[in-house]
N, C-alpha and C positions, 0 to 999 in steps of 0.2 A: 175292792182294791184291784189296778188294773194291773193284769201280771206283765211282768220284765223280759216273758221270756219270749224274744221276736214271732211276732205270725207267720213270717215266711222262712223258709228251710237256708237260708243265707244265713253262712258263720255271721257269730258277733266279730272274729278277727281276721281277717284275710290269711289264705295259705300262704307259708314260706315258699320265696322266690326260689329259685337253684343257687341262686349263688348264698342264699341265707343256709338253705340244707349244709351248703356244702361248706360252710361257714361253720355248722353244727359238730359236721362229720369232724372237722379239725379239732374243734374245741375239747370234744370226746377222746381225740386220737391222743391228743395230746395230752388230757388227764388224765387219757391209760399209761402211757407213757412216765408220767412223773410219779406217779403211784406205784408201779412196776420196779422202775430205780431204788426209789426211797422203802418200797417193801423189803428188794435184796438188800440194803443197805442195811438197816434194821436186822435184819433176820441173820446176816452172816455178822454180825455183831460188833459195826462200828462203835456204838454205841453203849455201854456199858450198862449193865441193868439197874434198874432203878435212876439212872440219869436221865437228868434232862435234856429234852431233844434240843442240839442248837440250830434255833430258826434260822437264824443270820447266816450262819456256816451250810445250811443247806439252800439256802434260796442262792449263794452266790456257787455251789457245785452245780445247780440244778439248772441254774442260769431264769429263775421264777422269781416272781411278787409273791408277799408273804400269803395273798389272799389265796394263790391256788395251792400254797404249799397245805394252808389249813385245812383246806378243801380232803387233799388226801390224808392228812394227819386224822379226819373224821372217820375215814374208810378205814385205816388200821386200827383205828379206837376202835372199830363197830369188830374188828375181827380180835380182838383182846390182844393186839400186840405191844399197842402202849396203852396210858391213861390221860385224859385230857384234864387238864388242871384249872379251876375256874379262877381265869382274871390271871392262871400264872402260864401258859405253855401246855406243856406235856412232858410226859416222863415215860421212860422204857416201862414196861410193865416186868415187877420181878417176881419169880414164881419161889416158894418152898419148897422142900424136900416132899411134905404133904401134898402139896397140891400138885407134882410130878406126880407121883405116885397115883393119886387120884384121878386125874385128867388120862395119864397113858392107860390109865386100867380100862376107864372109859372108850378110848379110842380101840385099844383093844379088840372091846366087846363090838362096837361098830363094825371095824376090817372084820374081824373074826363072821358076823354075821352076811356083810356087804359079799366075803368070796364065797360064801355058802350058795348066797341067790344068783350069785352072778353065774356059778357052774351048773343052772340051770334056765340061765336067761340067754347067756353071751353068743355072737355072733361069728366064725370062723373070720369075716373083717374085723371084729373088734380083737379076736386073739393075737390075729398078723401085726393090727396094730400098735399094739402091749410088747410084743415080740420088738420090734422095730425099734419102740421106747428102750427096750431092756439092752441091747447092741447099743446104743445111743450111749446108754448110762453106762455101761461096760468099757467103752472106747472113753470113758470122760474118766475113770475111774482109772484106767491103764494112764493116762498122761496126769493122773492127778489133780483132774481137775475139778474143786470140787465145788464152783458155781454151778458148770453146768451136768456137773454129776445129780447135785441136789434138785436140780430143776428136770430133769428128766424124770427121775425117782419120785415125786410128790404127783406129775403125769400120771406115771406107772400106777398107783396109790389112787388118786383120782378115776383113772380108768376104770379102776376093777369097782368102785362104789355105783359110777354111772353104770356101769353094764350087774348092777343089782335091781334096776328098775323099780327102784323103792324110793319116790321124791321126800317121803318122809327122814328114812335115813341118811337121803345124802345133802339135808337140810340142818340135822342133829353133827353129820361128820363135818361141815363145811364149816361149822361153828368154832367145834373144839378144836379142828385142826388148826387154825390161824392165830390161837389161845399158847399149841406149842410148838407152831412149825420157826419158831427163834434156835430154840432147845433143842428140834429133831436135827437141825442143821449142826450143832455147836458139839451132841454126842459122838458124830464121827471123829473127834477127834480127841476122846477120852485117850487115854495113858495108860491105865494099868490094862489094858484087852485091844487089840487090834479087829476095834468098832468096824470098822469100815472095808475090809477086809471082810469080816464076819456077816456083817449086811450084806456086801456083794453075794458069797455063798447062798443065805437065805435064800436072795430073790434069786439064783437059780429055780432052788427049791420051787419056790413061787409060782414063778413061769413051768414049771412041768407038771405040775398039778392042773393049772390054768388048762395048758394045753389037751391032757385029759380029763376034763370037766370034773375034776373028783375034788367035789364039795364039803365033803365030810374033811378029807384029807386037807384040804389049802386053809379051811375053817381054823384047824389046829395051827396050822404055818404060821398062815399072819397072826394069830391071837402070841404063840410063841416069839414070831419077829417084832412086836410092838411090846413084849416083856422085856426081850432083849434091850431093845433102844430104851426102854427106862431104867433098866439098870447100868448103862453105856449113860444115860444124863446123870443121873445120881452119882456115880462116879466123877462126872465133869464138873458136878458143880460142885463139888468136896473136896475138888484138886485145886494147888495152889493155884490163881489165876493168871496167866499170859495171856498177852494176846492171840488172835484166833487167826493160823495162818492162810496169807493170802492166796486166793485159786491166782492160777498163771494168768 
């Protein structure tokens, strides 16, 4: 059989022009973009759990065709924040009281180990930087703001797993975390404890430990700050339901 595979070293397809690259680069910029919206969107909880995502309603916010709104609907599936429904849409993904429980214990034990390694990996720039985050989140926290309070804080959280230099572990946190980062957002704003408030405090805590590499010490920190925020959801979701109020 004579093979397929050409004699001479010339692709079978010619390289992308510049303006096809650059054609690329957009199409990418742009499905970070609509995936980033539709992620906050979700996560700070327009959407009511266990409802159904409306396509309609969001391709005409998003200003999109339904084809790339699916496109990201597959990214959030893949991070467990909805469920894709065959031949019907998609639906919020709704968690139980068990599987809160379960899932933060988990995440828990991750954070808990990720600061251990990191107050023996981390970099005096990676410290600056976490510092930097932490001021960010502080300043969004004083004016109330809690889009971009949450978005700093999940940074914050991120940072310290990357600087564990454990691809294994920040491939197990990257998982679970998108499974309850709807929930981690929605506990700051339990009722009977002043959640968010009390977060803040923590990651002081956090950051000072950080800054003295004392691993043992931040180990217990986050394991206790990620009990807290489960017991701040399990309160949330056992409270009567309202709406979740809007960051400014």
């Amino acid at each position: 059989m004579k093979s397929t595979i050409p004699d001479t070293g010339v692709p079978i397809t010619p390289p992308a022009s510049n303006g096809d690259r650059q054609e690329n680069r957009h199409e990418a910029s742009l499905h970070g973009e609509i995936l980033l919206r539709l992620r906050d969107y979700v996560v700070e909880g327009n959407i009511p759990e266990g409802a159904r995502v409306p396509e309609r309603q969001l391709c005409e916010m998003l200003g999109i065709s339904r084809t790339p709104l699916r496109e990201a609907l597959k990214v959030l599936a893949a991070e467990g924040l909805i469920e894709l429904l065959p031949n019907r849409g998609a639906r919020v993904r709704q968690l139980s009281q068990r599987d809160l429980e379960e899932l933060f214990d988990v995440m828990a034990g991750l954070e808990s180990l990720a600061g251990r390694l990191a107050c023996e990996a981390i970099t005096d720039a990676e410290i600056t930087a976490i510092e930097q985050l932490h001021y960010e989140m502080y300043g969004y926290y004083l004016h109330r703001d809690m889009h971009g309070y949450f978005q700093a804080n999940q940074r914050i959280h991120e940072s310290i797993v990357a600087a564990a230099r454990n691809e294994t572990l920040k491939t197990a946190y990257a998982n679970f975390a998108g499974r309850i980062r709807r929930v981690r957002y929605s506990a700051n704003f339990a009722r009977r404890r002043q959640r968010w408030a009390e977060a803040m405090r923590e990651h002081e805590a956090i950051l000072d430990a950080l800054r003295r590499r004392a691993g043992s010490e931040l180990s217990d920190i986050l394991f206790q700050h990620l009990r807290n925020k489960r017991t701040a959801a399990i309160e949330h979701l056992t409270e009567p339901q309202e709406s979740v109020p809007a960051s400014p």
